[in-house]
C-alpha positions in Angstrom: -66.5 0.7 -51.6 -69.0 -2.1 -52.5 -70.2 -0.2 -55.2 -66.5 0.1 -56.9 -66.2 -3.4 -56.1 -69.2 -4.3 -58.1 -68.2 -1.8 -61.0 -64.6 -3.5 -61.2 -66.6 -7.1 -61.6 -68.5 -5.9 -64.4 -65.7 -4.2 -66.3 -63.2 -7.1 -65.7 -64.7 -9.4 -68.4 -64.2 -7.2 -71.2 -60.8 -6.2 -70.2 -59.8 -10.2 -70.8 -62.7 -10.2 -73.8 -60.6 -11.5 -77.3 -60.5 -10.1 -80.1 -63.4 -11.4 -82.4 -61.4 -13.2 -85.2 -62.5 -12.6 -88.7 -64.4 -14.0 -90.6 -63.1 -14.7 -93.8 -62.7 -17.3 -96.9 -60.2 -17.5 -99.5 -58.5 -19.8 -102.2 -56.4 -20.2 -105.3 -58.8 -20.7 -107.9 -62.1 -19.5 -108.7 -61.1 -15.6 -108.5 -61.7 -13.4 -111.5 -59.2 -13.0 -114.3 -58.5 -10.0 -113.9 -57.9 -8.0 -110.6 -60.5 -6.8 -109.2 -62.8 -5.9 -105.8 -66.3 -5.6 -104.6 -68.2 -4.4 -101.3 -71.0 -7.0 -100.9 -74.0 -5.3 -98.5 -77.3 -7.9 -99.4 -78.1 -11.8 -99.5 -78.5 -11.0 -103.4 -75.1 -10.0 -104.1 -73.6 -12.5 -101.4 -75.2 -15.5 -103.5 -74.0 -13.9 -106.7 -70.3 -13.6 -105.3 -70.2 -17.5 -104.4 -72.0 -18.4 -107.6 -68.6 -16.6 -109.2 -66.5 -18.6 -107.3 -68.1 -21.2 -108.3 -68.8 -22.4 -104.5 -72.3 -22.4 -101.7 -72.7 -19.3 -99.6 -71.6 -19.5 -96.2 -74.3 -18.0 -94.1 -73.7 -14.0 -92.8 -75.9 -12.2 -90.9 -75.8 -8.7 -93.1 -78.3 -6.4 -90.7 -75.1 -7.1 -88.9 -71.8 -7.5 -91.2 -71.5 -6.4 -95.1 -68.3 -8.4 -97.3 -65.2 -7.3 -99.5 -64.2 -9.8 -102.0 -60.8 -8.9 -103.5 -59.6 -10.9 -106.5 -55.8 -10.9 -107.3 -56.5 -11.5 -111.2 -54.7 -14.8 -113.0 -51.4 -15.2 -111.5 -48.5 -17.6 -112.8 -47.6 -19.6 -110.0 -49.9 -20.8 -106.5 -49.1 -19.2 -103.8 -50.2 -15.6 -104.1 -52.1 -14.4 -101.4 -54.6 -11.2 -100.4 -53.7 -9.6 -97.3 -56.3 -7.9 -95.7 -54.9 -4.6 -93.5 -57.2 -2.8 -90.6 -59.7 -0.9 -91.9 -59.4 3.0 -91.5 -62.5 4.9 -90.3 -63.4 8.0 -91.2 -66.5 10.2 -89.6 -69.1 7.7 -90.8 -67.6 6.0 -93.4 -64.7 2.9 -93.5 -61.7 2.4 -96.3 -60.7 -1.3 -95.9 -57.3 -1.9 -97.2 -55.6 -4.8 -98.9 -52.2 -5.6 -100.5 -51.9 -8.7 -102.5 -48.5 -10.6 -102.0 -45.7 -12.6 -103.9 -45.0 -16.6 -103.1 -42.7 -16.8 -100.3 -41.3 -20.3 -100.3 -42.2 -23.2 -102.6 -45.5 -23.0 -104.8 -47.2 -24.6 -107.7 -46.6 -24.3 -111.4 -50.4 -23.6 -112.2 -52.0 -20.8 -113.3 -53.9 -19.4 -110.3 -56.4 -16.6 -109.5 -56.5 -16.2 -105.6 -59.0 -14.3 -103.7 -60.2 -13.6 -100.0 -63.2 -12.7 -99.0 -63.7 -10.7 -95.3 -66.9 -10.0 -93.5 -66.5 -6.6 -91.7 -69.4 -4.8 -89.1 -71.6 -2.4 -90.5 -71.5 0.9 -91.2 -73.5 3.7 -91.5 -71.8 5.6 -94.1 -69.9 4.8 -97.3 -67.3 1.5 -97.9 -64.1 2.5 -99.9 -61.8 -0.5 -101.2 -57.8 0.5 -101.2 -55.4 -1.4 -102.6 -51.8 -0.9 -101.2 -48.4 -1.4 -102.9 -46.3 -4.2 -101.4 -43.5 -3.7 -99.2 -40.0 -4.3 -100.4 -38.0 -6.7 -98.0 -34.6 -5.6 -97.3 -32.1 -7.9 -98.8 -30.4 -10.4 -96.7 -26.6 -9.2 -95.8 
């Protein structure tokens, strides 16, 4: 009995353990002209990525975490975002998926090239970017 006691103990702080939230940066500007993506494994390529974006690295740990950058291209309007979607495994290796979506709402009359950028944990095999279509809304009745 003591000893189910003692198990239950131990497994009752990961049943109430949160989910880890991502991390991940994004913004309007800065993202390439054209649309584009890139899995991001080393320091080397991490500093390159920020010097595109034309900000400082944030610090990630990558013995730990590797990055997808995903770059909508040059949009019309603000408001355009990248919508990161739960990664799919697959034996060893990982397909992360995005979508990139329309304004909703009010945005700016600027020219804008959005991106996000997501760390994700590491994985042994191979990294495979996806993007998805959109999904059409059904029309108000």
């Amino acid at each position: 009995m003591i000893k189910l006691a003692l198990a239950l103990l131990l497994l009752a702080p990961a049943a109430h353990a949160k989910k880890e939230k991502p991390m991940e940066w994004k913004g309007q500007n800065g993202g390439s002209i054209d649309a584009e993506n890139q899995v991001v494994t080393d320091a080397a390529g991490w500093t390159r990525l920020w010097l595109t974006l034309g900000q400082d690295a944030p610090p990630l740990d990558f013995a730990k975490y590797f990055a997808v950058a995903v770059m909508a291209g040059e949009k019309p309007t603000g408001g355009y975002t990248v919508e990161f979607l739960d990664p799919v495994p697959k034996g060893m290796d990982l397909t992360v998926r995005f979508r990139v979506n329309d304004p909703t709402g009010f945005s700016t009359q600027a020219i804008a090239q959005p991106w996000k950028v997501r760390a994700f944990p590491r994985v042994k095999g191979k990294v495979f970017v996806e993007a998805m279509q959109k999904t059409k809304e059904t029309p108000p009745k």
